[in-house]
C-alpha positions in Angstrom: -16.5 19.5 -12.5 -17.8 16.3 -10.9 -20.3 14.9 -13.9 -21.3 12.1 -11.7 -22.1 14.2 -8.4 -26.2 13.1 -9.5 -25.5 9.4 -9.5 -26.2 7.3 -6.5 -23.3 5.7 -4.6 -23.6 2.4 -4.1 -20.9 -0.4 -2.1 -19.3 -0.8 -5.7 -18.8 2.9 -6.4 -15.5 4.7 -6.0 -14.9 5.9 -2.3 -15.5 9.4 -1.6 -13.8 9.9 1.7 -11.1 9.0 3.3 -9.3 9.2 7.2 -6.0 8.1 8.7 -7.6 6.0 11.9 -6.2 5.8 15.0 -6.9 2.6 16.4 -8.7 2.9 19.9 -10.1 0.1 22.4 -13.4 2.6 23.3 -13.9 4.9 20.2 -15.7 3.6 17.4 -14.7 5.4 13.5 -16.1 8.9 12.8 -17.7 6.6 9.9 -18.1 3.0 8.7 -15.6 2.2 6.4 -16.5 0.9 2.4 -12.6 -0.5 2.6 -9.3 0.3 4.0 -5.6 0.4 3.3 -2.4 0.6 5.8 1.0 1.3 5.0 2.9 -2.0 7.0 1.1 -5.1 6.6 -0.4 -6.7 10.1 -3.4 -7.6 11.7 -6.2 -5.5 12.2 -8.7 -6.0 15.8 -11.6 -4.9 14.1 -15.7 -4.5 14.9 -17.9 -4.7 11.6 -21.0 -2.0 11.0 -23.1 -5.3 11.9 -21.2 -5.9 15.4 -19.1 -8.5 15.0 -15.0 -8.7 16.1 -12.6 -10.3 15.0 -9.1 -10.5 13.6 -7.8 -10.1 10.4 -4.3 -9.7 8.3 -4.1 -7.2 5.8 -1.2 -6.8 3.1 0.0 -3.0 2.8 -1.2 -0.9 -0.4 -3.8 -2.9 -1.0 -7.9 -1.7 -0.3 -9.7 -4.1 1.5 -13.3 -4.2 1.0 -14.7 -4.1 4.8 -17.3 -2.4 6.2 -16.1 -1.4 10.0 -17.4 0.4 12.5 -14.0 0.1 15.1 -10.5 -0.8 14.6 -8.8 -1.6 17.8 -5.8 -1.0 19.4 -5.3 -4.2 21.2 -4.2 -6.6 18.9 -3.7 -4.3 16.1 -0.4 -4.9 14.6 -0.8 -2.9 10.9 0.3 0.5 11.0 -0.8 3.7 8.2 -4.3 2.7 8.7 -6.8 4.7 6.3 -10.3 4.1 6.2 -11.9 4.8 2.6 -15.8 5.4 2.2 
């Protein structure tokens, strides 16, 4: 029994879903990420919900708190990508 399925989710609130992501240079996510996690640490090429690119490092097993709308392959480094929201 979920006893909080009547609450509203906000940014701060526990992710709900989750995907392995395959980074890709033309498809954007099947949803904008709250966070996301890899398995290696690396860098991630990534586009945020808002638009903007960029490049970032990211430490394996830990949630990063980004919202994204693509993770690229080209200059993506990080591998076990999930996506949490």
């Amino acid at each position: 029994m979920d006893k909080f399925k009547d609450f509203a989710q906000g940014l701060e609130s526990p992710a709900t879903r989750l995907a392995e992501i395959a980074p890709s240079d033309t498809a954007p996510l099947a949803f904008v990420t709250r966070a996301v996690t890899v398995e290696s640490s690396g860098h991630l090429q990534v586009v945020t919900a808002d638009g903007d690119s960029g490049r970032i490092f990211v430490a394996a097993g830990v949630p990063f708190p980004l919202r994204l709308s693509q993770i690229m392959a080209t200059g993506t480094t990080a591998t076990g990508i999930v996506g949490l929201a």
